[in-house]
C-alpha positions as CSV (number, residue, x, y, z in Angstrom):
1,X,6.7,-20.5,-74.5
2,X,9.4,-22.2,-72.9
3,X,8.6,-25.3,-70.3
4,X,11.5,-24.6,-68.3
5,X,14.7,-22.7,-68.0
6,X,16.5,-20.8,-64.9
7,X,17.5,-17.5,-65.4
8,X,20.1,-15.1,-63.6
9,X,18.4,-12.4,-62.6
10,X,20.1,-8.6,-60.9
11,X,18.1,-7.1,-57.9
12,X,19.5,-3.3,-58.2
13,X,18.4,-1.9,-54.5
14,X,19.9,1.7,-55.0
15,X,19.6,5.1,-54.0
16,X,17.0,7.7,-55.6
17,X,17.2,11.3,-54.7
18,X,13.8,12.9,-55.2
19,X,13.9,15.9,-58.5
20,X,17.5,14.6,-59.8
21,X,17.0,12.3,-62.4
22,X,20.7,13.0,-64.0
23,X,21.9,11.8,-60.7
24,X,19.9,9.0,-60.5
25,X,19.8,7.4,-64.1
26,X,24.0,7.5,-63.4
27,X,23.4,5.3,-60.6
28,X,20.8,3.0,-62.8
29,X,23.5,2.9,-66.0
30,X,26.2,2.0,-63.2
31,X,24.3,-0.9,-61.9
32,X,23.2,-1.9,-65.2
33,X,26.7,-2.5,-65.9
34,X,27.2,-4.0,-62.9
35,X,24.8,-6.5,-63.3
36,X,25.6,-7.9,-66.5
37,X,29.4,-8.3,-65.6
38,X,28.4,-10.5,-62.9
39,X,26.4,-12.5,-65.5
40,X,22.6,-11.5,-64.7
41,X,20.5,-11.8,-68.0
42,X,17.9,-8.9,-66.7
43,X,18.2,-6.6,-63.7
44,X,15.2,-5.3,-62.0
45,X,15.6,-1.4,-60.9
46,X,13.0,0.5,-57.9
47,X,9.9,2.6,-58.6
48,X,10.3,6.0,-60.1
49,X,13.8,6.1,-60.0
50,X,14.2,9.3,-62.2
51,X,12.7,11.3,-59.8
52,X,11.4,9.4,-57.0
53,X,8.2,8.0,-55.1
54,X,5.6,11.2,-55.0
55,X,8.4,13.7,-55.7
56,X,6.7,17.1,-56.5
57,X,8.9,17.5,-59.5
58,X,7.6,15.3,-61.1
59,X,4.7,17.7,-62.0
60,X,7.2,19.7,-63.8
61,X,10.2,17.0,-64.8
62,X,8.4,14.1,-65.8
63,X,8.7,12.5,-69.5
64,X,6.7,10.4,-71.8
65,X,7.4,6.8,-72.7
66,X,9.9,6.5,-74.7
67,X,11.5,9.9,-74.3
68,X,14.8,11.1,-72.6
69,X,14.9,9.3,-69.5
70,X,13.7,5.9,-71.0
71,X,16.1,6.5,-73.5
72,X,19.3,6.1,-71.1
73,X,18.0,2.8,-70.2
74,X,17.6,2.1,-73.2
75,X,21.4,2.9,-74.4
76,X,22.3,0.9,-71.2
77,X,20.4,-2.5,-72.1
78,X,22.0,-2.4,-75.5
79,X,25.7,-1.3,-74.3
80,X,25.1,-4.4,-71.2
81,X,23.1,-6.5,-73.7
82,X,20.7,-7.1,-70.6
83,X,17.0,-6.8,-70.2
84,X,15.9,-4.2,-68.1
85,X,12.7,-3.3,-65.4
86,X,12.7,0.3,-64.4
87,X,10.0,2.7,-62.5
88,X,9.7,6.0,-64.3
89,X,7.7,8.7,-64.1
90,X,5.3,9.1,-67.1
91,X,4.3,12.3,-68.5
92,X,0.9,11.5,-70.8
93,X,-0.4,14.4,-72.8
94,X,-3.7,13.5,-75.1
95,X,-5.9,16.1,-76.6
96,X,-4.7,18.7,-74.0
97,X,-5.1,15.9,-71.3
98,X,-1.4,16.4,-69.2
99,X,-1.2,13.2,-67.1
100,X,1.7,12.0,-65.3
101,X,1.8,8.1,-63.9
102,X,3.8,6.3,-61.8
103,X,4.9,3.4,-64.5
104,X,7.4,0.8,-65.1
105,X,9.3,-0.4,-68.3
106,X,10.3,-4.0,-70.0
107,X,13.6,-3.3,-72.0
108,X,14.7,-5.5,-74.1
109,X,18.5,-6.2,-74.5
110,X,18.2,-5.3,-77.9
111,X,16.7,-1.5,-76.4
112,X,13.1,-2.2,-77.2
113,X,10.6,-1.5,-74.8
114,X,8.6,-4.5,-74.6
115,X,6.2,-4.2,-72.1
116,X,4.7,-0.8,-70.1
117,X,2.8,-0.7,-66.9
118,X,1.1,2.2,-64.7
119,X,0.3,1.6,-61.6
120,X,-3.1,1.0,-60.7
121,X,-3.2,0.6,-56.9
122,X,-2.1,4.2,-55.9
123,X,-2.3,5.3,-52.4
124,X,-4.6,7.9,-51.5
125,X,-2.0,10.7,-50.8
126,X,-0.1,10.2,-54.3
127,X,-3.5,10.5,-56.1
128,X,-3.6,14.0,-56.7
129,X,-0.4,13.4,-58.6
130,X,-0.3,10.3,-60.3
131,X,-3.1,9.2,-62.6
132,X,-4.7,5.6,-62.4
133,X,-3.2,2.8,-64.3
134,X,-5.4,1.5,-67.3
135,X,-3.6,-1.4,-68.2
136,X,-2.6,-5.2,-67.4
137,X,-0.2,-7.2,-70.1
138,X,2.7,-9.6,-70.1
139,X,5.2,-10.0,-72.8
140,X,6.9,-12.9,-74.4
141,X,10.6,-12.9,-73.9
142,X,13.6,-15.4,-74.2
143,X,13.6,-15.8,-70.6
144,X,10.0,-16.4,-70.4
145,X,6.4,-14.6,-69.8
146,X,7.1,-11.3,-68.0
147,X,4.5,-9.2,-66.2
148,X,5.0,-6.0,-64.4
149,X,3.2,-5.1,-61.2
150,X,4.6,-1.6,-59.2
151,X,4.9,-1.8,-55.1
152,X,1.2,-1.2,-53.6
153,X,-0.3,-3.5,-57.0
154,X,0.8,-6.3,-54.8
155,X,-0.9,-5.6,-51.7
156,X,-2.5,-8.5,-50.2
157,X,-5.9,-7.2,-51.4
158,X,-5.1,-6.5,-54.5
159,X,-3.4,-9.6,-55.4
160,X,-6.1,-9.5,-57.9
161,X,-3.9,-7.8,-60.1
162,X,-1.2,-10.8,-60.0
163,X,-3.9,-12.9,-60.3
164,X,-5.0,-11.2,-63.5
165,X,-1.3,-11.3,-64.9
166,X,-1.2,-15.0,-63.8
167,X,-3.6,-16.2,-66.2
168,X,-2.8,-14.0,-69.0
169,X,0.4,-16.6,-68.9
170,X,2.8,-14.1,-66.8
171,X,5.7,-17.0,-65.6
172,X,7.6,-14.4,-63.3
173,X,6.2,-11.0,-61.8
174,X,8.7,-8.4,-61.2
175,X,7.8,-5.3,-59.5
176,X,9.9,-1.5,-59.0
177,X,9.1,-0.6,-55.2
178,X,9.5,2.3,-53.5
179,X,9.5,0.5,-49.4
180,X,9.2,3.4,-47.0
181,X,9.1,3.8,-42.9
182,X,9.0,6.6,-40.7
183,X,11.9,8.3,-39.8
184,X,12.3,6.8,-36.1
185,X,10.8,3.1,-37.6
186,X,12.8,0.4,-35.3
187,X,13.6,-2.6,-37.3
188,X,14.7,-4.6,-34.8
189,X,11.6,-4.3,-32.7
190,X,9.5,-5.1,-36.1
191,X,11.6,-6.6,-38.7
192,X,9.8,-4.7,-42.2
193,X,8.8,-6.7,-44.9
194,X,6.5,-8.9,-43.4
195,X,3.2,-7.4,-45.7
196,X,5.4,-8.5,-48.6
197,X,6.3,-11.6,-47.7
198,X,2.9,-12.5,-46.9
199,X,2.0,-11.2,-50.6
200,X,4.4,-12.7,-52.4
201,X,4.8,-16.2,-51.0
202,X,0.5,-16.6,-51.4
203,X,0.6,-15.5,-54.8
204,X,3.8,-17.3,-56.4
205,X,2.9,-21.1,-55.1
206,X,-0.7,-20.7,-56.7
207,X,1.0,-20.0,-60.0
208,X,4.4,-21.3,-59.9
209,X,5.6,-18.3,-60.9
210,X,8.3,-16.2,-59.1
211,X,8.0,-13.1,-57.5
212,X,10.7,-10.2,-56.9
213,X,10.1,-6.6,-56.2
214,X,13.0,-4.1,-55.8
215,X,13.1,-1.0,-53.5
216,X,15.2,2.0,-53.5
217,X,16.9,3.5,-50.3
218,X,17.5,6.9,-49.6
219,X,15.1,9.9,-47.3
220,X,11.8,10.9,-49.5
221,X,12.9,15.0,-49.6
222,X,9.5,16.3,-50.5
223,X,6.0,15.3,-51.0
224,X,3.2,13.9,-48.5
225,X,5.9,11.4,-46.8
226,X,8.3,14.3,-47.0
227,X,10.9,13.1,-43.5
228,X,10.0,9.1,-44.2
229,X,12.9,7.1,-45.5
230,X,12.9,4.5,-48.1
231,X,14.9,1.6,-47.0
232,X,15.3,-1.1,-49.3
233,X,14.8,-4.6,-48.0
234,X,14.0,-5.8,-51.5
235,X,12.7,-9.3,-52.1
236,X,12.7,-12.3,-54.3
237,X,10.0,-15.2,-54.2
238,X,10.6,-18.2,-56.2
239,X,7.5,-20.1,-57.6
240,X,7.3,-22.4,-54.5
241,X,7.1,-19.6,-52.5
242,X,10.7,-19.6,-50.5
243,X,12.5,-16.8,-49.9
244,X,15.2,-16.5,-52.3
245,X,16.7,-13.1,-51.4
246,X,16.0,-10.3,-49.0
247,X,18.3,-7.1,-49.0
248,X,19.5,-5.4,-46.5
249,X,17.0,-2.8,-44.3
250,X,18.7,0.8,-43.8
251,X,18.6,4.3,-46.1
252,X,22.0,3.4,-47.0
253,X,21.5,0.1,-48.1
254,X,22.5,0.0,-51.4
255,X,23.1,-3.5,-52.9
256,X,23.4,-5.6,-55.9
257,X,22.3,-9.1,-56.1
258,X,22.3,-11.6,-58.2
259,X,19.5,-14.7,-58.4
260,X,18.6,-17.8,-59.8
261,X,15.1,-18.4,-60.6
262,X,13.2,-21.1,-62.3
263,X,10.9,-20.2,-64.6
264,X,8.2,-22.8,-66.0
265,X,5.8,-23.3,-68.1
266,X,2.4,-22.9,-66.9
267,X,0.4,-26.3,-67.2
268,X,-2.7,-25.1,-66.8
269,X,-4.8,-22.6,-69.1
270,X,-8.0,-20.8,-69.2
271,X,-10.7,-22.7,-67.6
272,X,-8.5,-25.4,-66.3
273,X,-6.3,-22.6,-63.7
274,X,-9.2,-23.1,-61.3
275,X,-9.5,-26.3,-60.6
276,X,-6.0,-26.1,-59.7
277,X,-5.9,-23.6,-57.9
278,X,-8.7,-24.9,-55.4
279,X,-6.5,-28.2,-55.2
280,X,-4.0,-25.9,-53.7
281,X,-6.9,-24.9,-51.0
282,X,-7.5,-21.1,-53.2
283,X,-11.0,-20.0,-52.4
284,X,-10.8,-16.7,-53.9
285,X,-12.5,-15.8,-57.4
C-alpha cells in the first residue's frame, strides 16, 4: 500500500438517455478519451449509464458482468490506458434466479475488472426492479485502495457503508450517481447538493480518505420519477473534507473535470481506527 501519492483524477458528468445504451456508452468512450488526453489517471462515470437510473428497459436490456456493455469500457480503458468507474446495469441469472442490480465497475487500465459493487441502499420505488446489493470490497490498485459506493449508499444514514469500506483499508471512495430534482426544482432558491456535501465532508475527515461521486444530466424518460430531471452537480471531497470540485447544476450540464487528490496511507488499523476516530469527536459505532 502506498503512504502517499496524488493522483489526477476525471469527473465525467454526462448525459444518459434512459433504454439507449449504444448512445450512451458513445458518450462514455468519448469522455474516456477525453480524460486521458488531459492527463487524468482514472475517470469516474454516473450510475447506470447504459440505460439509466430505474429505466424500465432495463428489465429487458440489461447485461451481466462482464458482458457486452462492460466490454466497451473495457476496450476504452485499454485504448486510453486509464482506469475506469462506471454504473451499469447488471443482469444476474443463477439457477433460473433472473436478477438485475443497479452496480458499478473498477476497470483496470489494463481492461480488467477489478472491483464490482451493487448497490445496497436502494430507494423504495426502484425496489421492484433492482435487487439488493450483497457485497462490500476494495481493491488494491497503483493509485491506491479503491472502494465503490453507488449515489443513495452514501446517505447520511447509511454512511455505515463508507464506514465499512473505510476500515477494510478503502484510501478513496468513488461513487456513479444518478442526482435528480423535480422538473420545476429552483436552484437558486435552494442551491442542490447540500445532503451530499453534508455526507461527504463527515465521512472523508474521519478517514482521510477522499470522496467524489459523479452524476449524469439529462430528463429520467420513464420509470417511477418518469418527468424528474437528473442534473449533475457532481462532487469531489478531499480527505480533509474541502470541497474540491462541484459541477455545474442544469439537465444540460455536461462537463469534464479534472482533479488532484491526495491519497494516503491509512495509519491506523483494526482495533486502533477507533480510538482515532473518537479523537476526532466520532460517537458513532
Amino acid at each position: 500500500m502506498m503512504s502517499h501519492s496524488t493522483i489526477q483524477l476525471a469527473m465525467g458528468q454526462m448525459l444518459v438517455e434512459g433504454g439507449k445504451p449504444e448512445e450512451n456508452l458513445r458518450r462514455a468512450e468519448s469522455i474516456v478519451r477525453q480524460a486521458a488526453e488531459k492527463g487524468a489517471q482514472i475517470v469516474v462515470l454516473p450510475e447506470c449509464l447504459d440505460l439509466g437510473w430505474t429505466h424500465p428497459s432495463a428489465k429487458e436490456l440489461a447485461e451481466p458482468i462482464p458482458g457486452r456493455y462492460c466490454d466497451v469500457l473495457r476496450e476504452a480503458a485499454v485504448q486510453a490506458d486509464i482506469f475506469i468507474v462506471a454504473g451499469l446495469t447488471e443482469r444476474f441469472v443463477h439457477a433460473g434466479d433472473d436478477r438485475v442490480y443497479n452496480a458499478a465497475v473498477l476497470i483496470g487500465a489494463n481492461g480488467r475488472i477489478l472491483l464490482k459493487h451493487r448497490k445496497i441502499n436502494i430507494l423504495d420505488i426502484a425496489q421492484d426492479l433492482y435487487a439488493i446489493g450483497d457485497r462490500l470490497a476494495v481493491a488494491e490498485t497503483p493509485l491506491g485502495v479503491i472502494g465503490l459506493s453507488i449515489c443513495a449508499d452514501n446517505f447520511g444514514d447509511s454512511l455505515c457503508l463508507g464506514h465499512s469500506l473505510a476500515r477494510m483499508g478503502s484510501q478513496i471512495l468513488l461513487s456513479p450517481s444518478a442526482w435528480a430534482v423535480p422538473a420545476d426544482f429552483d436552484n437558486a432558491a435552494t442551491p442542490y447538493g447540500g445532503l451530499w456535501i453534508e455526507a461527504y465532508t463527515t465521512l472523508a475527515p474521519l478517514y482521510g480518505m477522499p470522496v467524489v461521486g459523479v452524476s449524469n444530466v439529462g430528463p429520467i424518460t420513464g420509470g417511477p420519477w418518469r418527468g424528474r430531471q437528473c442534473i449533475g452537480c457532481s462532487l469531489a471531497v478531499d480527505g480533509t473534507g474541502h470541497i474540491v470540485a462541484q459541477l455545474p447544476y442544469g439537465q444540460t450540464a455536461e462537463h469534464l473535470e479534472i482533479v488532484s487528490l491526495d491519497v494516503t496511507a491509512r495509519r491506523a488499523l483494526g482495533t486502533d481506527i477507533a480510538p482515532t476516530l473518537r479523537a476526532k469527536g466520532y460517537r458513532g459505532p
